[in-house]
FIPA-566958 format. One record per residue (C-alpha): x, y, z; residue in one letter; residue number from 1. Coordinates in steps of 0.1 Angstrom, whole numbers, plus 5000, padded with zeros to 4 digits. Layout:
<atom x="X" y="Y" z="Z" res="a" n="NUM"/>
...
This chain:
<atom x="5000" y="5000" z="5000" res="x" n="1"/>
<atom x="5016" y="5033" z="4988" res="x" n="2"/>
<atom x="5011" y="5067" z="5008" res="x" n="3"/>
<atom x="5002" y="5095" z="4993" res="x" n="4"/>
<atom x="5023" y="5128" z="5006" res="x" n="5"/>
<atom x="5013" y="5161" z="5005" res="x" n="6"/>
<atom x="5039" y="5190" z="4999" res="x" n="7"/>
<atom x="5038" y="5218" z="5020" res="x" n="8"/>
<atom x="5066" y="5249" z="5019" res="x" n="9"/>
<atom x="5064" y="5276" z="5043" res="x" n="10"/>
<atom x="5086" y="5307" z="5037" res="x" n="11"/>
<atom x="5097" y="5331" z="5065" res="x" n="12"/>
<atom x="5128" y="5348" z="5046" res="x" n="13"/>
<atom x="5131" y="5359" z="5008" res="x" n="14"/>
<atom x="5150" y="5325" z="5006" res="x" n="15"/>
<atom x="5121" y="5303" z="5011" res="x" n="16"/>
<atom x="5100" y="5326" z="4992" res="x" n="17"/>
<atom x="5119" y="5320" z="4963" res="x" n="18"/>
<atom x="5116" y="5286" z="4967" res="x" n="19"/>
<atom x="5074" y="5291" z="4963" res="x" n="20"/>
<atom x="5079" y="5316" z="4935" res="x" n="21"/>
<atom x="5098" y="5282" z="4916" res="x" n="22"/>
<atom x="5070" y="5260" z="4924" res="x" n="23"/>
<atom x="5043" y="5284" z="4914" res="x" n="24"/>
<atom x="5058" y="5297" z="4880" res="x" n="25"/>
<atom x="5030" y="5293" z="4856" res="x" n="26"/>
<atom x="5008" y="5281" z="4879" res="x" n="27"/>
<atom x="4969" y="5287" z="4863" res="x" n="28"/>
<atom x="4947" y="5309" z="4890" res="x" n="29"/>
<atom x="4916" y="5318" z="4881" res="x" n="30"/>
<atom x="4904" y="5351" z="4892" res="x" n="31"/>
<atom x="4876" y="5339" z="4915" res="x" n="32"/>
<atom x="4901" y="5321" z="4935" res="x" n="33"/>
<atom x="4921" y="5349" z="4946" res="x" n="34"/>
<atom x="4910" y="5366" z="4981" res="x" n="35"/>
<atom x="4921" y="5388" z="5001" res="x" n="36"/>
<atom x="4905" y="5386" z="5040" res="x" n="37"/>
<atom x="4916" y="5420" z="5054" res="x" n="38"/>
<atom x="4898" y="5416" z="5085" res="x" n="39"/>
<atom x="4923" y="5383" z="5093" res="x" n="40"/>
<atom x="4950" y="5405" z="5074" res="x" n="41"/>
<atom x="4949" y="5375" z="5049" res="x" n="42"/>
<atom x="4954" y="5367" z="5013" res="x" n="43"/>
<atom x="4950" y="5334" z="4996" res="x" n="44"/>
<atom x="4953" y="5322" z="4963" res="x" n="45"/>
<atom x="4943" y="5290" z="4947" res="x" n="46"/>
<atom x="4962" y="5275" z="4915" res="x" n="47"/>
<atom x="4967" y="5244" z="4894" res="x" n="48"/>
<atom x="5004" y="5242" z="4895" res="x" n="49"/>
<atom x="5032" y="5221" z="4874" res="x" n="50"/>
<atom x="5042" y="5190" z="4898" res="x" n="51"/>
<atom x="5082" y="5191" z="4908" res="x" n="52"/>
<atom x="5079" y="5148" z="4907" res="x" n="53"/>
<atom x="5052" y="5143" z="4874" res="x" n="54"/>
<atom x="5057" y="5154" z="4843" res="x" n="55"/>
<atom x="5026" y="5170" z="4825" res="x" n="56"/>
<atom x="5005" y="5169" z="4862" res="x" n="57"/>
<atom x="4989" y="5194" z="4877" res="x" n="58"/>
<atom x="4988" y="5198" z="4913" res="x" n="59"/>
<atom x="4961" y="5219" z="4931" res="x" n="60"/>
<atom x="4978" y="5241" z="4954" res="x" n="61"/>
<atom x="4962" y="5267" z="4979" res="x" n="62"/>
<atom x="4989" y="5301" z="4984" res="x" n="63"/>
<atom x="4988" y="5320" z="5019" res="x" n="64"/>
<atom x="5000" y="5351" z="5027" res="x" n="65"/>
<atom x="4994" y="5361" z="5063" res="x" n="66"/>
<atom x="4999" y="5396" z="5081" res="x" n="67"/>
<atom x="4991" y="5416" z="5051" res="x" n="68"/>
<atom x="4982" y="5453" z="5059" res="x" n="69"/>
<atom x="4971" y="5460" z="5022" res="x" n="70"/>
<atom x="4965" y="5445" z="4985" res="x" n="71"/>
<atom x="4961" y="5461" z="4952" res="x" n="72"/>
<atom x="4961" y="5449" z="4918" res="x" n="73"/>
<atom x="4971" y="5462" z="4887" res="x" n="74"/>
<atom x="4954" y="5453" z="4850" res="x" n="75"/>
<atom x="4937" y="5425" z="4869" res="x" n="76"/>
<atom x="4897" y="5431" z="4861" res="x" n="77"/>
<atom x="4881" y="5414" z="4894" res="x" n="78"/>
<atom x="4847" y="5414" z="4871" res="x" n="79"/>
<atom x="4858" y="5389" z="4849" res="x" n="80"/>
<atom x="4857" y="5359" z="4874" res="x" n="81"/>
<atom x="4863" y="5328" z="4850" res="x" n="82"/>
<atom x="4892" y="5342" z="4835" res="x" n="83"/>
<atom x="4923" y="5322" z="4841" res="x" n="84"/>
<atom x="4957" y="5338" z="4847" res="x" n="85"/>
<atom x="4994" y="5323" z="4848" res="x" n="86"/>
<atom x="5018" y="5337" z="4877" res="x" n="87"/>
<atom x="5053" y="5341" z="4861" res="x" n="88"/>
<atom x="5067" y="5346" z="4896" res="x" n="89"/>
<atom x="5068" y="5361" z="4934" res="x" n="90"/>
<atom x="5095" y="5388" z="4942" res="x" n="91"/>
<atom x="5096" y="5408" z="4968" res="x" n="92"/>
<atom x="5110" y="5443" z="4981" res="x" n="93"/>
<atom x="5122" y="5458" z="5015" res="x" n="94"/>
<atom x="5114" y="5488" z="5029" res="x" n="95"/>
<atom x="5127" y="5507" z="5058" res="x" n="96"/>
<atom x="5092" y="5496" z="5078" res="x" n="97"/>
<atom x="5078" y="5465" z="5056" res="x" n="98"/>
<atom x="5079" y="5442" z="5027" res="x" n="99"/>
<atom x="5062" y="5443" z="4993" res="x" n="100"/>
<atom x="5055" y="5410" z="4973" res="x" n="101"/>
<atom x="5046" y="5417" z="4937" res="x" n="102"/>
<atom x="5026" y="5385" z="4923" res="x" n="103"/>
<atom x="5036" y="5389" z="4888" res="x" n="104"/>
<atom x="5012" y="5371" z="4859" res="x" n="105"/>
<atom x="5009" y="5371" z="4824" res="x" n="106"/>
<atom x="4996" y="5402" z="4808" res="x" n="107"/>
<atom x="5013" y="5420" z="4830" res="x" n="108"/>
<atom x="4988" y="5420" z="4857" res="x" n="109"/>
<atom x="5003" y="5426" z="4892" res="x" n="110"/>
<atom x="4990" y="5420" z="4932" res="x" n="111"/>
<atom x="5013" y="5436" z="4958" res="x" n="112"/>
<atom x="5009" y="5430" z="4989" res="x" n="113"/>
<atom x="5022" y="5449" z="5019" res="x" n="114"/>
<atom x="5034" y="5434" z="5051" res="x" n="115"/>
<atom x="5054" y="5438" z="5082" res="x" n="116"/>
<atom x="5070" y="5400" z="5083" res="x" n="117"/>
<atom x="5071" y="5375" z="5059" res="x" n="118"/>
<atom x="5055" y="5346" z="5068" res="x" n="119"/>
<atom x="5036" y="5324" z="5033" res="x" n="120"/>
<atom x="5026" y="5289" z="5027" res="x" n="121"/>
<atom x="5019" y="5271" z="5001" res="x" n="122"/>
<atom x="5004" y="5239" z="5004" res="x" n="123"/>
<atom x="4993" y="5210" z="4981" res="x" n="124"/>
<atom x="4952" y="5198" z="4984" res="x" n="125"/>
<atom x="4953" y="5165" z="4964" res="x" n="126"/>
């Protein structure tokens, strides 16, 4: 009987972060499955990402960012809910007082998100 492992990354330095930005490149997200919970200073993003193991599988993933003072987007239209984007990466900036990471996807729509630590997960769902 084989076991079935679920991968789950969790980045508290640029380092790690890197590390999701790799796993996520060109991961599909559809609009409707981004969300940003500003009450729980959240933001979470769903995707279909490459596997690292399978070639040609897709692995659903689920994206957290948590203690996020602020998101905005840029060329994203949040009317359109079934459209379906492709992250080319995750960067991020310091500032004297916080960080900013840019979500960058295809068509050069852009999500930065503002936050005093860094502190993102991103773990596998099936």
């Amino acid at each position: 009987m084989s076991k079935k492992y679920l991968a789950k990354i969790l980045a508290r330095d640029i380092n790690g972060l890197n590390i999701i930005s790799l796993h996520v490149h060109k991961a599909i997200v559809k609009i409707s499955e981004i969300k940003y919970l500003k009450e729980n200073k959240m933001f979470i993003i769903s995707m279909k990402r490459n596997s690292v193991k399978e070639k040609n599988k897709k692995v659903l993933s689920v994206c957290k960012f948590e203690f996020i003072d602020e998101a905005k987007s840029r060329k994203i239209n949040q009317l359109y809910i079934n459209k379906e984007l492709e992250i080319l990466a995750i960067n991020v900036t310091k500032n004297i007082d916080n960080y900013n990471f840019n979500l960058l996807f295809s068509n050069n729509g852009l999500i930065t998100l503002t936050s005093e630590t860094i502190e993102v997960t991103l773990e596998d769902l099936k």
